[in-house]
C-alpha positions, 0 to 999 in steps of 0.5 A: 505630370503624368502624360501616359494617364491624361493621353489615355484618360483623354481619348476614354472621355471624348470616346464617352462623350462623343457616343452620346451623339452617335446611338441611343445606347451611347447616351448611357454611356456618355453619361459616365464621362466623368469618370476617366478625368476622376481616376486620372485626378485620384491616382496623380493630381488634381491638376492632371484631371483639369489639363485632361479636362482642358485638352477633352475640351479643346479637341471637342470644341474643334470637332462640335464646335465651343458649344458642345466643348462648353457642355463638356465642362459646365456638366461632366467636366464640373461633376468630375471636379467635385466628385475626384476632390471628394475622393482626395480629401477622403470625405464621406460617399454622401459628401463626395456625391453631393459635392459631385452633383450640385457643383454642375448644377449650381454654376449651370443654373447661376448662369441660366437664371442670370440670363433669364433676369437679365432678358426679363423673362420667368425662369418657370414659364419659359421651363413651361413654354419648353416642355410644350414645345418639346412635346409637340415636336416629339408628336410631330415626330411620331406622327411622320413616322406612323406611331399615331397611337404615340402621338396621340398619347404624346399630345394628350399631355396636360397643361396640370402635368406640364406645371407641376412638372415644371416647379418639381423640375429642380428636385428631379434635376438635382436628384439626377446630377446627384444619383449621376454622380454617385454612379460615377464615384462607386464605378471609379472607386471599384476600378481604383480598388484593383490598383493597390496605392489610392489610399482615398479610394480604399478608405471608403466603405462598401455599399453594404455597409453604407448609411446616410447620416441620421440626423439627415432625417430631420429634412425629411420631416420638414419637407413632408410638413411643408407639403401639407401647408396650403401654400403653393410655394411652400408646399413645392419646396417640400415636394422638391426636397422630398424627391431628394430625399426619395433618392437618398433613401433609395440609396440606403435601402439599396445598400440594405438588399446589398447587404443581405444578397452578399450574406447569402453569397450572391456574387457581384454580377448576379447582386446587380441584376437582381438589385436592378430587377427590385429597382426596375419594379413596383418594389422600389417603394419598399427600398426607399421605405426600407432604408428610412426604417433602417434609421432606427431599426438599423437592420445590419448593425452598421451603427452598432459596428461603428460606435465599437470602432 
């Protein structure tokens, strides 16, 4: 074993993980926890990154107690698993992200829904009983502090949103451990690009030269005809897998704008401000737009280039 790379990848992960409990900042930055236990499992072995795991885990559960080193694997530590097994076998970025972000979220929700059927109870109206706690709490909160106007905002909060909110939870969950993972893929994949001999990181295609499988669309179009049948349940799956197919077609819509920006010779520091500026506004509809078009218009030419190879 390499015990220089897990001593080194095991003080990166706690400093990740512990930020998250120290500022509001640090809970962006805990969200890249996974990273530093995926380079460590890319550049030796699969079994370095789970000591890494065992001995982030053990220092955590002495510092925060078993609870916190308990979040650490079932979230980060799952994510990391999936996404540096991803990256080993050379699999494609959709399948590596996937792999990446469902594997937390399945174990986690296997655990949440066996305990929720064993006590008896509905997994969505304790999911509603929750958010009307939280919301309540937050305007206690903002109350005490003097923000009335926060507060009130806060709880004028309806019974409608808190439902559908609750039945697209799944969607938004999975959508976000995806995107999550995704993150923490392209951040390990650019650090171990400028280390010449991780030949499962250099085999991957750069974000402008991505695209998601074509025939993927086909999910679409069933979960856009499930949203108009008249049956709630129904139509709640559809919109569940719709919100995830939102995100991957932002992704190839993004890797569009990449595209065109790096063609006008937009460095990679001035491509993420500006990919961040078109997110971060109303614009981010385009985007998603965009990359479904791309399916047939295939606007860089990536299919073309592909079948030549």
């Amino acid at each position: 074993m390499n015990y220089r790379a897990m001593l080194i990848a095991t003080v990166q992960t706690l400093g990740l993980f512990v930020a998250g409990f120290i500022h509001p900042i640090g809970q962006l930055l805990a969200l890249f926890t996974p990273v530093p236990l995926i380079l460590v499992s890319v550049r030796n072995r699969s079994t370095d990154g789970l000591m890494t795991l065992v001995a982030s885990s053990a220092i955590i559960s002495v510092l925060g107690g078993w609870q916190a080193a308990v979040i650490l694997v079932l979230s980060f530590g799952l994510m990391a698993v999936g996404t540096s097994e991803g990256m080993r076998r050379n699999w494609k970025p959709e399948q590596t992200s996937l792999l990446g972000g469902l594997l937390p979220i399945a174990v986690l929700t296997a655990i949440v829904v066996f305990y929720l059927v064993r006590v008896g109870k509905n997994p969505i109206t304790e999911v509603e009983m929750y958010l009307r706690e939280v919301i309540a709490n937050a305007a206690k909160t903002y109350t005490t502090m003097g923000f009335t106007e926060m507060a009130a905002t806060i709880s004028s909060i309806s019974d409608t949103v808190i439902y559908y909110f609750a039945r697209l939870l799944p969607g938004i969950t999975i959508a976000t451990s995806v995107i999550q993972a995704a993150s923490c893929f392209v951040i390990a994949r650019v650090i171990l690009l400028r280390k010449p001999g991780t030949e499962p990181a250099l085999a991957q295609p750069p974000l402008a030269a991505w695209h998601a499988p074509d025939s993927w669309v086909w999910g679409l179009i069933a979960a856009l005809a499930l949203i108009v049948v008249p049956q709630n349940t129904a139509r709640f799956v559809g919109m569940n897998i719709a919100i995830l197919y939102a995100v991957l077609y932002l992704a190839q819509g993004s890797a569009i704008v990449d595209h065109y920006l790096r063609k006008a010779g937009i460095k990679s520091i001035g491509r993420g401000l500006l990919l961040a500026l078109v997110l971060a506004m109303p614009s981010v509809v385009f985007v998603v737009a965009l990359g479904i078009v791309d399916i047939w218009a295939d606007f860089r030419k990536v299919r073309v280039t592909a079948h030549t190879i």
